[in-house]
Structures are given as structure tokens and as C-alpha cells.
ROMAR-10707 format. One record per atom (N, C-alpha, C, O): residue in three letters; chain; x, z, y; atom name; residue number from 1. Coordinates in Angstrom, 2 decimals, decimal comma, always signed. Atoms other than C-alpha are relative to their C-alpha. Layout:
BEGIN
code	unit	xx	zz	yy	site	pos
Ala	A	X	Z	Y	CA	NUM
...
END
This chain:
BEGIN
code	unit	xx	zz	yy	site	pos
Unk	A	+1,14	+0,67	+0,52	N	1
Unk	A	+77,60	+162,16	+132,68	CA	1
Unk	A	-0,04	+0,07	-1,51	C	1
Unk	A	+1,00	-0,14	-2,13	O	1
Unk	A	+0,03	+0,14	+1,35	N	2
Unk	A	+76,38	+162,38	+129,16	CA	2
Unk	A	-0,49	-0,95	-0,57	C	2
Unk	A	-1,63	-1,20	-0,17	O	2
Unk	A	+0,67	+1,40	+0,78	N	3
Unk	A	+75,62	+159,33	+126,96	CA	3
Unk	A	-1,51	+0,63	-0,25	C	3
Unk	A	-2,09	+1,69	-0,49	O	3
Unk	A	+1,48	+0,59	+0,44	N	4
Unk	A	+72,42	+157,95	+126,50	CA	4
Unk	A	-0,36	+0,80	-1,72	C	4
Unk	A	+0,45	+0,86	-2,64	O	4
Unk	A	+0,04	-0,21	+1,08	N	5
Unk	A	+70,48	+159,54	+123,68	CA	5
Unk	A	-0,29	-1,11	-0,97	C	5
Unk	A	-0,96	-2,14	-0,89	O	5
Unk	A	+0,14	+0,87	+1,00	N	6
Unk	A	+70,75	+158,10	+120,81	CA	6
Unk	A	-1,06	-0,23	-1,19	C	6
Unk	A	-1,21	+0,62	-2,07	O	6
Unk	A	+1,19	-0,08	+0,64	N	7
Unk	A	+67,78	+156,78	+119,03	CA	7
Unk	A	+0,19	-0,10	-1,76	C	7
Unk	A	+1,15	-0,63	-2,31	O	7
Unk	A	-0,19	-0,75	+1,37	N	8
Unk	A	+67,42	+157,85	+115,45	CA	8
Unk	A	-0,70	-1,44	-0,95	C	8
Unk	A	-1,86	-1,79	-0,70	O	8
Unk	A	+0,19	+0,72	+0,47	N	9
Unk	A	+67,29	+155,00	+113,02	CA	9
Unk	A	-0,37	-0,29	-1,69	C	9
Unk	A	+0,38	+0,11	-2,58	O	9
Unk	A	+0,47	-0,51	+1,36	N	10
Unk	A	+65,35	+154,56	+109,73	CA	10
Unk	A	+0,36	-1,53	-0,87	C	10
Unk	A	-0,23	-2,61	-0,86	O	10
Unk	A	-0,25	+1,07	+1,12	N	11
Unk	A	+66,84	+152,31	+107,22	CA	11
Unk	A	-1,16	-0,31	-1,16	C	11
Unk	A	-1,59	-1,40	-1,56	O	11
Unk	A	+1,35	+0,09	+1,06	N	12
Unk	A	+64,00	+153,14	+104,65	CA	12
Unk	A	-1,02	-1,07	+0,32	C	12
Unk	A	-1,67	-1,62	-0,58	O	12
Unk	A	+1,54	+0,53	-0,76	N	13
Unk	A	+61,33	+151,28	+106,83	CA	13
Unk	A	+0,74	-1,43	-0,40	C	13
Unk	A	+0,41	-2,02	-1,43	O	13
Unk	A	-0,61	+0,84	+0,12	N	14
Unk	A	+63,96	+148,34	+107,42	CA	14
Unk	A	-0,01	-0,60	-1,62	C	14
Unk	A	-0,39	-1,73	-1,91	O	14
Unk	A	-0,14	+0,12	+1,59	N	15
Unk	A	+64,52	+148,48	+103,40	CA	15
Unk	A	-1,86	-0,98	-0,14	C	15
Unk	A	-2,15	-2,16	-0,29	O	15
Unk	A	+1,43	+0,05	+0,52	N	16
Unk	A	+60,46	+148,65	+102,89	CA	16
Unk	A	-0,28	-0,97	+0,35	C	16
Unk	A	-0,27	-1,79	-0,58	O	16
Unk	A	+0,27	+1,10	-0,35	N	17
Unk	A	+59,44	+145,88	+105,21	CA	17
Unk	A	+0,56	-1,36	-0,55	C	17
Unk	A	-0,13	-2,37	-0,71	O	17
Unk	A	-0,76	+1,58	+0,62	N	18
Unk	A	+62,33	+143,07	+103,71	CA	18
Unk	A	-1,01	+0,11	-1,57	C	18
Unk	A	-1,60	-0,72	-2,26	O	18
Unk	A	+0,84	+0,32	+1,58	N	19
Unk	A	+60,64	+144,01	+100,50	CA	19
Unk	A	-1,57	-0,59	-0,10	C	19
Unk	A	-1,97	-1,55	-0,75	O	19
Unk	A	+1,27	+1,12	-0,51	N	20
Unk	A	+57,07	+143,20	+101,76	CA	20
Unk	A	-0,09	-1,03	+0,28	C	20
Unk	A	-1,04	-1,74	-0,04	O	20
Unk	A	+0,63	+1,24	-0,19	N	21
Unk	A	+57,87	+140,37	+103,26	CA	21
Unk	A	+1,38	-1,16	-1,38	C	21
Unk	A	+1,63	-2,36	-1,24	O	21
Unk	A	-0,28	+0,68	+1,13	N	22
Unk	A	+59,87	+139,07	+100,10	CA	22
Unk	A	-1,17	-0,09	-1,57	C	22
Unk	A	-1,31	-0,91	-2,48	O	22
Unk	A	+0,93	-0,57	+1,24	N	23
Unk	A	+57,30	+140,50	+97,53	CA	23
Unk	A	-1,53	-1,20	+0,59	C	23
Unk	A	-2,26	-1,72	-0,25	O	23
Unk	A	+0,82	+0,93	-0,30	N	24
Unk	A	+54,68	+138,10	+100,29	CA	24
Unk	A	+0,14	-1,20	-0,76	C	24
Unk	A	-0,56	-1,79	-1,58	O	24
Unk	A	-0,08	+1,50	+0,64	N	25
Unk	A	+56,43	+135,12	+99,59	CA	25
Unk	A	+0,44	-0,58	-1,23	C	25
Unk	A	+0,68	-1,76	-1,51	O	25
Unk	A	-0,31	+0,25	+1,30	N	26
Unk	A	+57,24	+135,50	+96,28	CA	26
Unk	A	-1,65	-0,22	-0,93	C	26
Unk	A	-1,92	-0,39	-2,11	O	26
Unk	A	+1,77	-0,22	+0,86	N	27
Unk	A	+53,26	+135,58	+95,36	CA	27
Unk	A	-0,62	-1,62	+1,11	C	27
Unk	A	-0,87	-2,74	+0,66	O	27
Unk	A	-0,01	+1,02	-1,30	N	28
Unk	A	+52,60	+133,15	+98,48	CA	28
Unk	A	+0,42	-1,08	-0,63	C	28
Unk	A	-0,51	-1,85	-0,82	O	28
Unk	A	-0,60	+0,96	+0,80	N	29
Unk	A	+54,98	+130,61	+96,52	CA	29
Unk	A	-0,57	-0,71	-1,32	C	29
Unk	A	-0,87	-1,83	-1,74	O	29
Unk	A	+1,29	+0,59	+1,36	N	30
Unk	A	+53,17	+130,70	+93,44	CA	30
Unk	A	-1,31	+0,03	-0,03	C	30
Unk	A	-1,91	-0,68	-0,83	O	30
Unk	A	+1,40	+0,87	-0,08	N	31
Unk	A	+49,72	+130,78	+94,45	CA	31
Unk	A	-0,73	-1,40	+0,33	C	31
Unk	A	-1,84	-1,89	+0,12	O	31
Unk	A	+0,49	+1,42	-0,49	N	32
Unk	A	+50,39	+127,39	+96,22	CA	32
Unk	A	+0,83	-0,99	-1,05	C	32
Unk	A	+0,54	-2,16	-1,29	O	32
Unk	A	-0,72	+1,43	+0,95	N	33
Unk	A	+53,00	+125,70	+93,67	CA	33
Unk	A	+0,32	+0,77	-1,62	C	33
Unk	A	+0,92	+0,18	-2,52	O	33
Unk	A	-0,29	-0,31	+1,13	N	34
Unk	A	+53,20	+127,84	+90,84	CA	34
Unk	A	-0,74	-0,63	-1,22	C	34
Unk	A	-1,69	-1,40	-1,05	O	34
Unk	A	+0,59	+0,53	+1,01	N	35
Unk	A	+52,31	+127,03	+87,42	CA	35
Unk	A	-1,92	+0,16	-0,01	C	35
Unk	A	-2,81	-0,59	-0,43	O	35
Unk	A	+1,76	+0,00	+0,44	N	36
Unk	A	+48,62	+128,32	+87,53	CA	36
Unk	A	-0,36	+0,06	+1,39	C	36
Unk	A	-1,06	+1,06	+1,59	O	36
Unk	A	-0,12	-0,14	-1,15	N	37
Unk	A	+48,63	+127,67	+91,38	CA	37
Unk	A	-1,28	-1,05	+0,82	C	37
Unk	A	-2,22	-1,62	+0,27	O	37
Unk	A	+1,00	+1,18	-0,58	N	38
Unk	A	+46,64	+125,44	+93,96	CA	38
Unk	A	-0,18	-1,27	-0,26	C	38
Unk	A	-1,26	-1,82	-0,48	O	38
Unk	A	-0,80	+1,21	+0,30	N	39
Unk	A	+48,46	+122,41	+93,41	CA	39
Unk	A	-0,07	+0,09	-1,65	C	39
Unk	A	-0,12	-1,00	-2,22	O	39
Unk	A	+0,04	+0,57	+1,49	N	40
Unk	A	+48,34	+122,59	+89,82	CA	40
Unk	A	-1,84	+0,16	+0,02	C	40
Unk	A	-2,22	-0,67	-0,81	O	40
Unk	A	+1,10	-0,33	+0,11	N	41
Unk	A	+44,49	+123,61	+90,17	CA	41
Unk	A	-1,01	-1,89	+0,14	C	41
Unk	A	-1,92	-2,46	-0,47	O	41
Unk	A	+0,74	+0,98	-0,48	N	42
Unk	A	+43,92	+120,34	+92,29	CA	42
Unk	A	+0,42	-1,13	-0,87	C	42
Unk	A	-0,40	-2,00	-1,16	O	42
Unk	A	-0,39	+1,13	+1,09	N	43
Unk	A	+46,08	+118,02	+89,85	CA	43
Unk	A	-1,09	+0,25	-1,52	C	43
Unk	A	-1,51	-0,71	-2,18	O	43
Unk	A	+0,93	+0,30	+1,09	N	44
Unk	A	+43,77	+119,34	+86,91	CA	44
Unk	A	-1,45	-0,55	+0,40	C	44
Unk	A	-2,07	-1,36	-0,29	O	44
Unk	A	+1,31	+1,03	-0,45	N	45
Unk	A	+40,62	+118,25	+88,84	CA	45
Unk	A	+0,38	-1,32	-0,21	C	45
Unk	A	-0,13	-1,86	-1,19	O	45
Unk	A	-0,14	+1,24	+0,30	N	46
Unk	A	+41,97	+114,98	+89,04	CA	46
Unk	A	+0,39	-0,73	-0,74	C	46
Unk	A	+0,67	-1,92	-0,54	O	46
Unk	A	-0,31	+0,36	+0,92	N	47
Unk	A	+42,80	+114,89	+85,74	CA	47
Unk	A	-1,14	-0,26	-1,08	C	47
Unk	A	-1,18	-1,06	-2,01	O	47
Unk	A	+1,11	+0,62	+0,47	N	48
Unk	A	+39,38	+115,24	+84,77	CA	48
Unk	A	-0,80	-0,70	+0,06	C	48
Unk	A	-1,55	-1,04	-0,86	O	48
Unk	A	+0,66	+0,62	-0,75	N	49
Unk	A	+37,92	+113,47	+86,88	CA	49
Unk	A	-0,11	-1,04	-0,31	C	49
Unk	A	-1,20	-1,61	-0,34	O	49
Unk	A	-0,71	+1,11	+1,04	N	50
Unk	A	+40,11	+110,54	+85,10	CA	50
Unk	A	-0,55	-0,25	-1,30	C	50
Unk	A	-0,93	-1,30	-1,81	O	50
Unk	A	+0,69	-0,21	+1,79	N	51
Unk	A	+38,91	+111,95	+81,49	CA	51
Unk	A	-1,30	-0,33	-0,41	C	51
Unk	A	-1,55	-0,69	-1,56	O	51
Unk	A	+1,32	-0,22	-0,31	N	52
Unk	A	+35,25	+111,96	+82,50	CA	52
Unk	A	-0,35	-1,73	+0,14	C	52
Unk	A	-1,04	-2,37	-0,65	O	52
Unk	A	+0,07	+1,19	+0,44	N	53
Unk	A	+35,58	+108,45	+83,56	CA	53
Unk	A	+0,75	-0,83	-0,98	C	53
Unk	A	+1,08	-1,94	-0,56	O	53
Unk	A	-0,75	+0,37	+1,17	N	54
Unk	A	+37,28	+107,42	+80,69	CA	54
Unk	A	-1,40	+0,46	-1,06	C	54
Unk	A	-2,03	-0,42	-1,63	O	54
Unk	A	+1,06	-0,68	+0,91	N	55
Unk	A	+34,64	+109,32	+78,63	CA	55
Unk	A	-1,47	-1,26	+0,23	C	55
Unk	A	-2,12	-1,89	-0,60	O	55
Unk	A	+0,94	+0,63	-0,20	N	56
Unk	A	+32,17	+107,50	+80,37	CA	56
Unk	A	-0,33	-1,18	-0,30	C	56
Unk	A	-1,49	-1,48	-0,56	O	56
Unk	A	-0,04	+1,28	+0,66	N	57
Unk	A	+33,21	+103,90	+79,42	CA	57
Unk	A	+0,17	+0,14	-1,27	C	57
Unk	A	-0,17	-0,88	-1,87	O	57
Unk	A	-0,51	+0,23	+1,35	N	58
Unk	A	+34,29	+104,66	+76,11	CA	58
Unk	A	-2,21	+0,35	-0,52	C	58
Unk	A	-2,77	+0,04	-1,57	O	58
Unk	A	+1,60	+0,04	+0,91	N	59
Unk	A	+30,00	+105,52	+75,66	CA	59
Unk	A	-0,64	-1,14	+0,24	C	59
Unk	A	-1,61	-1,44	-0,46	O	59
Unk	A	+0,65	+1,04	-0,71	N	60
Unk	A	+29,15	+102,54	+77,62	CA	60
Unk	A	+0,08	-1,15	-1,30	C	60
Unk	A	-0,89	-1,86	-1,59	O	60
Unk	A	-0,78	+0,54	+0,52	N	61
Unk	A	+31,27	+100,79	+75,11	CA	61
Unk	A	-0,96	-0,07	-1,73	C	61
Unk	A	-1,50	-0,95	-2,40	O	61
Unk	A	+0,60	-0,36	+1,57	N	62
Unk	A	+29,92	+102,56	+71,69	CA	62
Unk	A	-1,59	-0,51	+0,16	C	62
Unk	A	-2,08	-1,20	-0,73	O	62
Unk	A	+1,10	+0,71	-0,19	N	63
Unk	A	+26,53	+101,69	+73,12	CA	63
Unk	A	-0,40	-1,63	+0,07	C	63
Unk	A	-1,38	-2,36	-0,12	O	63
Unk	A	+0,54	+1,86	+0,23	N	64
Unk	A	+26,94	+98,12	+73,34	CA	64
Unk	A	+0,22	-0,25	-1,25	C	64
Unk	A	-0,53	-0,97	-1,90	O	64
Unk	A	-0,29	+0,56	+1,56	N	65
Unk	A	+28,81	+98,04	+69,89	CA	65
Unk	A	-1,21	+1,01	-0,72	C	65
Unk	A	-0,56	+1,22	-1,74	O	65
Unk	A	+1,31	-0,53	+0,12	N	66
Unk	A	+25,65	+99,97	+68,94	CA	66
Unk	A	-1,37	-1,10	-0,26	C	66
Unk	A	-2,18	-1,32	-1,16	O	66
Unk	A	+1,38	+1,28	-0,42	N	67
Unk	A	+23,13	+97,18	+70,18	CA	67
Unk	A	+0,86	-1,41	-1,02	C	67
Unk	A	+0,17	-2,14	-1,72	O	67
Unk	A	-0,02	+0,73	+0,55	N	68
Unk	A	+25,71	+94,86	+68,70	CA	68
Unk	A	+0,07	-0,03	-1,76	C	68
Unk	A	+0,28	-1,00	-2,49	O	68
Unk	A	-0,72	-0,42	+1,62	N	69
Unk	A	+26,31	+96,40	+65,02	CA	69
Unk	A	-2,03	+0,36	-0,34	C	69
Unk	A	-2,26	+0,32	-1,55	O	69
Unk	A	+1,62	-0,24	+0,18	N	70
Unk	A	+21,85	+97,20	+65,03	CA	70
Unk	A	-0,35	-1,04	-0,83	C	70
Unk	A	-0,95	-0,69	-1,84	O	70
Unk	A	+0,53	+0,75	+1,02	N	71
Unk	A	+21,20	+94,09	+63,35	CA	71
Unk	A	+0,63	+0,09	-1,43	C	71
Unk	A	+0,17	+0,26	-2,55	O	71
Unk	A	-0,84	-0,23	+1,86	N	72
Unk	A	+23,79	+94,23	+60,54	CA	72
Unk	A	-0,18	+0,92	-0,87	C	72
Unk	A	+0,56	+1,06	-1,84	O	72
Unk	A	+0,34	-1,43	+0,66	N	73
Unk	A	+21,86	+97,59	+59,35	CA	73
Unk	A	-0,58	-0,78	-1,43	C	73
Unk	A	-0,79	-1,99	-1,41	O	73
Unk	A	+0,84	+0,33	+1,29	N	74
Unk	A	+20,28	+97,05	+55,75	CA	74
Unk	A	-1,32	+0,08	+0,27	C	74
Unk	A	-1,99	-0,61	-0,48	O	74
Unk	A	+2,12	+0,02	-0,18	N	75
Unk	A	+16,31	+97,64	+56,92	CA	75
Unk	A	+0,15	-1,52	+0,67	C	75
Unk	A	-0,66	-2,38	+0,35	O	75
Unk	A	+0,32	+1,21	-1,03	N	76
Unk	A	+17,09	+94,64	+59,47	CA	76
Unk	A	+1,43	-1,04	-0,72	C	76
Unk	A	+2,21	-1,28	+0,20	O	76
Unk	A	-1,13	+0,97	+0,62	N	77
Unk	A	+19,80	+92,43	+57,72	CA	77
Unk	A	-0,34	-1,44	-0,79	C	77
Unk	A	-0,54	-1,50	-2,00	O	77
Unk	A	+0,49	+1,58	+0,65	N	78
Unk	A	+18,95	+88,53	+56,99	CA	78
Unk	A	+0,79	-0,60	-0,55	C	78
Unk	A	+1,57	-1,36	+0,02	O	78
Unk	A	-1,01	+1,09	+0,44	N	79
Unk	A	+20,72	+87,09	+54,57	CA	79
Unk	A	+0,58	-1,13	+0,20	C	79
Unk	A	+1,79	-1,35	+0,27	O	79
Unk	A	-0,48	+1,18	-0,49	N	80
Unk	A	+20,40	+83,59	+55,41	CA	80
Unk	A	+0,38	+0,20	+1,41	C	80
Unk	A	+1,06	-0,75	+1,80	O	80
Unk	A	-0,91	-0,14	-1,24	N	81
Unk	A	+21,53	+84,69	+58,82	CA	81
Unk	A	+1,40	-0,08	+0,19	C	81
Unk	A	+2,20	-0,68	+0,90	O	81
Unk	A	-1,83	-0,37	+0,11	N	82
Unk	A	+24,74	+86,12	+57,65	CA	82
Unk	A	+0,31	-1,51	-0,95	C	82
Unk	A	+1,25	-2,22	-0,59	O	82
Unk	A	-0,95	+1,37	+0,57	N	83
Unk	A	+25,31	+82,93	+55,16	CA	83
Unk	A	+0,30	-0,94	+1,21	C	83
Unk	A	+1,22	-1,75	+1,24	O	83
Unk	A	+0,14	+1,48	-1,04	N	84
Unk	A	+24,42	+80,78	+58,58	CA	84
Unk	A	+1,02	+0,58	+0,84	C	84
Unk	A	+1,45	-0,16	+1,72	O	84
Unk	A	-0,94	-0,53	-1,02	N	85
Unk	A	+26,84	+83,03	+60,35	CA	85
Unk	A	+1,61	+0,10	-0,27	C	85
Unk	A	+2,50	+0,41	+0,53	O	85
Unk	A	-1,24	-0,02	+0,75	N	86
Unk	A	+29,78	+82,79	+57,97	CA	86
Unk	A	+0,38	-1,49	-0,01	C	86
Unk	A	+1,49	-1,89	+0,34	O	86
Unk	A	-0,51	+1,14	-0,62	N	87
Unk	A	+29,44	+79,20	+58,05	CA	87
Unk	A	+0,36	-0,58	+0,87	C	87
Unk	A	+1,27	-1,40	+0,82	O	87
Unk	A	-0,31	+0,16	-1,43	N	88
Unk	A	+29,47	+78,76	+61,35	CA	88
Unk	A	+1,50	-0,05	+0,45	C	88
Unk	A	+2,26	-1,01	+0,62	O	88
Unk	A	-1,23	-0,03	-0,13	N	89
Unk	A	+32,47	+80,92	+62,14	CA	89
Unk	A	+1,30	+0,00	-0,93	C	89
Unk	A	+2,39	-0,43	-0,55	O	89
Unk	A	-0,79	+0,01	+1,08	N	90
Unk	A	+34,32	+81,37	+58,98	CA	90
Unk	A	+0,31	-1,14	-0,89	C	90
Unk	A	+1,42	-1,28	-1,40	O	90
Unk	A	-0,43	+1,74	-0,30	N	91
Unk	A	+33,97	+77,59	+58,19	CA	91
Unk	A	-0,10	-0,02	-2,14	C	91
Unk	A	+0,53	-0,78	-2,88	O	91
Unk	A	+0,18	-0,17	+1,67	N	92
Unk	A	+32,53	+79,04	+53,91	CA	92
Unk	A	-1,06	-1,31	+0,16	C	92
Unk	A	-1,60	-2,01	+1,01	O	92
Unk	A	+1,05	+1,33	+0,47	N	93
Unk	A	+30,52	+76,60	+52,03	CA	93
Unk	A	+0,19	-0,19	-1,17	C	93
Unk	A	+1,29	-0,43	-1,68	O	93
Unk	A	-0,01	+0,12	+1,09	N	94
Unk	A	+29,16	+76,43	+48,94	CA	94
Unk	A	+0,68	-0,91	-0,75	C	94
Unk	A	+1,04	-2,01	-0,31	O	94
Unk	A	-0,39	+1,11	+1,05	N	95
Unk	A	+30,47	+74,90	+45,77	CA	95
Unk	A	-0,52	-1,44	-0,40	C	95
Unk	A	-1,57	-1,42	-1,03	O	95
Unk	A	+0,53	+1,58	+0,12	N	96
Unk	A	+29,86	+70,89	+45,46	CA	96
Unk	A	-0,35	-0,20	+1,12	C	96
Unk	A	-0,70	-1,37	+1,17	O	96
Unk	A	+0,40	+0,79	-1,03	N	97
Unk	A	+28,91	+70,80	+49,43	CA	97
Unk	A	+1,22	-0,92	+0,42	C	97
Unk	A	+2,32	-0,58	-0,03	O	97
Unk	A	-1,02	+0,65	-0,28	N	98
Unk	A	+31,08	+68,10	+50,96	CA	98
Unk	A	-0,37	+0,82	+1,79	C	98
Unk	A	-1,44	+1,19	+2,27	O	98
Unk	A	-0,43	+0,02	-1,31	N	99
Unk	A	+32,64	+68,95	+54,68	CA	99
Unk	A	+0,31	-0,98	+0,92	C	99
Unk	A	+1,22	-1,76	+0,64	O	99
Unk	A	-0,28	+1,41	-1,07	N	100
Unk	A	+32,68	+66,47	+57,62	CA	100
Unk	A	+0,95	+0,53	+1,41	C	100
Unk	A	+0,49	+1,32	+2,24	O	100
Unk	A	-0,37	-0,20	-1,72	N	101
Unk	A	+34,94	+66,78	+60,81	CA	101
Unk	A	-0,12	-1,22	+0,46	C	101
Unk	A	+0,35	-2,28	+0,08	O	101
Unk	A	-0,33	+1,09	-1,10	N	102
Unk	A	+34,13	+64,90	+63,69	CA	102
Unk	A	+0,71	+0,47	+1,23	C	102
Unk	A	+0,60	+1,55	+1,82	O	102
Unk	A	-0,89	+0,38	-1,31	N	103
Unk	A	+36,37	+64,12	+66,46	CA	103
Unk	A	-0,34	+0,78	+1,17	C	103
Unk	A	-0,97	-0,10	+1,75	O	103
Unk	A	+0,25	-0,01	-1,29	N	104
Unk	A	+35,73	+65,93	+69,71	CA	104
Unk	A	-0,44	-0,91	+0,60	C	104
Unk	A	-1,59	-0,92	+1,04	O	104
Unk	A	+0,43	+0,88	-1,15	N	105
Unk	A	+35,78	+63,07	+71,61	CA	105
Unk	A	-1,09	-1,27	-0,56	C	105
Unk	A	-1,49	-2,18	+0,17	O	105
Unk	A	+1,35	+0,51	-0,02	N	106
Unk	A	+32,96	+61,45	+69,63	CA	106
Unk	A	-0,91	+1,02	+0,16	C	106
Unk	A	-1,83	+0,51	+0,80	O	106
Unk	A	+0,91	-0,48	-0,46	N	107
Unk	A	+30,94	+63,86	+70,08	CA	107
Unk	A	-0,26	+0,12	+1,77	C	107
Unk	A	-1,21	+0,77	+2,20	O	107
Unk	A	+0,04	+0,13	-1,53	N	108
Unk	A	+31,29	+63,37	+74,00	CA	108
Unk	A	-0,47	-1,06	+0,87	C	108
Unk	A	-0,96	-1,22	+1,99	O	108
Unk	A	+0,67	+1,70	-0,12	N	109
Unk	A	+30,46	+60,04	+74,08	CA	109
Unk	A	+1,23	-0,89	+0,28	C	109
Unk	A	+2,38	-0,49	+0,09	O	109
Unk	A	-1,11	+0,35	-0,87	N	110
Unk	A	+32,44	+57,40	+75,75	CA	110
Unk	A	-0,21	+0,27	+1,32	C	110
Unk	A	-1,26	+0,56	+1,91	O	110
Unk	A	-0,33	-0,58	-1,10	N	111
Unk	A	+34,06	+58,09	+78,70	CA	111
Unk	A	-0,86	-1,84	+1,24	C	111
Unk	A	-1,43	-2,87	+0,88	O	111
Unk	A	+0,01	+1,08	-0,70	N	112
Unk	A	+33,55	+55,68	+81,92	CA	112
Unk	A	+0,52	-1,26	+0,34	C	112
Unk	A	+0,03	-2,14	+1,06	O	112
Unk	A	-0,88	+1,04	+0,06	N	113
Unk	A	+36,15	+53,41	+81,51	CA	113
Unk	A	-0,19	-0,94	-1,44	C	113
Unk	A	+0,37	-2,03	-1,59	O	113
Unk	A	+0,33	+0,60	+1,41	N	114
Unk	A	+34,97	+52,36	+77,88	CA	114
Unk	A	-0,05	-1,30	+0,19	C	114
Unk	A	-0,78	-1,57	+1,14	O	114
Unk	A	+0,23	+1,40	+0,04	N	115
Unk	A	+35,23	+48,58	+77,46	CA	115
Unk	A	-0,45	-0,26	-1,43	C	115
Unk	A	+0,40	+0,23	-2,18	O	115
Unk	A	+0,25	+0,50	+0,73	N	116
Unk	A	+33,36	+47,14	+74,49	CA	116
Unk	A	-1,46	+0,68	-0,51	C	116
Unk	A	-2,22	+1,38	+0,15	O	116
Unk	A	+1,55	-0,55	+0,28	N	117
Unk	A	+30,20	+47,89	+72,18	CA	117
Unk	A	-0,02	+1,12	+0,16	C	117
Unk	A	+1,01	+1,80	+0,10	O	117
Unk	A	+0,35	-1,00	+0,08	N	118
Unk	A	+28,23	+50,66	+72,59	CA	118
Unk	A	-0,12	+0,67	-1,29	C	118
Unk	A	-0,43	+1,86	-1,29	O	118
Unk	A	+0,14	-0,43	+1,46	N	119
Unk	A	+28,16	+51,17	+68,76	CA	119
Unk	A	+1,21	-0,01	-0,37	C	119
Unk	A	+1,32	+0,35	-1,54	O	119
Unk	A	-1,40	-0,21	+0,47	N	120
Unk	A	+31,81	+51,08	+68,44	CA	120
Unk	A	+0,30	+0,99	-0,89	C	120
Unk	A	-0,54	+1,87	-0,71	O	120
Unk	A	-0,12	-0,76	+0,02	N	121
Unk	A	+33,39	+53,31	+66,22	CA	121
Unk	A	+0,71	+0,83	+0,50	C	121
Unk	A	+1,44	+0,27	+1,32	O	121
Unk	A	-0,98	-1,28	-0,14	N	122
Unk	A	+35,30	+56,74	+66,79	CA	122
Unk	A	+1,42	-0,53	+0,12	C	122
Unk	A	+1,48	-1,52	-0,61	O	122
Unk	A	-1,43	+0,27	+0,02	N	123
Unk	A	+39,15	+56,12	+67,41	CA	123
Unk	A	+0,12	+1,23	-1,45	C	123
Unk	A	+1,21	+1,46	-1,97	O	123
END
């Protein structure tokens, strides 16, 4: 009996194919996680997406300080406004006016438990 023939074997092909399917997943790898990849594609969407609203309040923002900074322009600017507005919060006042504080709790009245005149003064 003579052996089986023997089938003729091509290393080249073997070679060629490992390299295809390494050369796949070496491109395969970085189209889904590489630096300029899917995953980085979908993290920059949602980075703008972030920026955009961010962008968006910061005009919302300049627009109100807009509406609120409109009067303080020089065409529209009232003096006695701003003196009445400095007194107010800044607590100025001309030279020779006298200053009064009252009490909180006269200005509230008396409470319900009050015993005595109604003209009492202030504690």
C-alpha cells in the first residue's frame, strides 16, 4: 500500500490571511476607540452640546444685564434718581442733613400681647 497523498501546503496564504485579519483589527480598533474614532466623535458632540448650552445662558444673562445696565446710559440717566438710589442703598447724605434710625420693631407696630398706651414709646 502506498501512503495517502500528501496535500501540498501554502504557508504564504496562511502568512497573508494572519496579516489581514491583524491589519482588520488594528484599523477596526481605532475607528471605534481611537483618538479621532467613534467614541471620541460621540464625546465631542456632547461636549458641545454642553458649550452651546452654556453659550446660551451666558446671552440670556448679558441680556438681562443689558435691560438692567439701559437706564444708567447718559441719554436716559436721572440724576435725582441715582442721588435717591445712593441714598437708599449706600446710606450717602448730604452735608448738614441729620440721620434718624428707627427701631424695626417700631416700625411694626405693637405686637398682640402689648399691655399699655397705644402712644407709648419705642423700647
Amino acid at each position: 500500500m502506498s501512503p495517502a497523498p500528501r496535500t501540498r501546503r501554502h504557508p504564504g496564504r496562511r502568512i497573508a490571511l494572519l496579516t489581514a485579519a491583524v491589519l482588520v483589527g488594528y484599523f477596526a480598533y481605532h475607528l471605534a476607540l481611537g483618538d479621532r474614532g467613534v467614541a471620541r466623535l460621540l464625546d465631542l458632540r456632547a461636549e458641545r452640546a454642553t458649550a452651546l448650552a452654556a453659550h446660551d445662558a451666558a446671552l440670556a444673562a448679558q441680556a438681562t444685564w443689558e435691560a438692567r445696565v439701559a437706564p444708567l446710559r447718559d441719554a436716559t440717566l436721572d440724576p435725582d434718581a441715582v442721588e435717591a438710589r445712593a441714598r437708599e442703598v449706600l446710606g450717602y447724605r448730604r452735608e448738614g442733613e441729620r440721620s434718624f434710625v428707627v427701631p424695626s420693631a417700631c416700625l411694626e407696630g405693637p405686637g398682640p400681647d402689648h399691655k399699655g398706651p397705644a402712644s407709648a414709646p419705642c423700647p
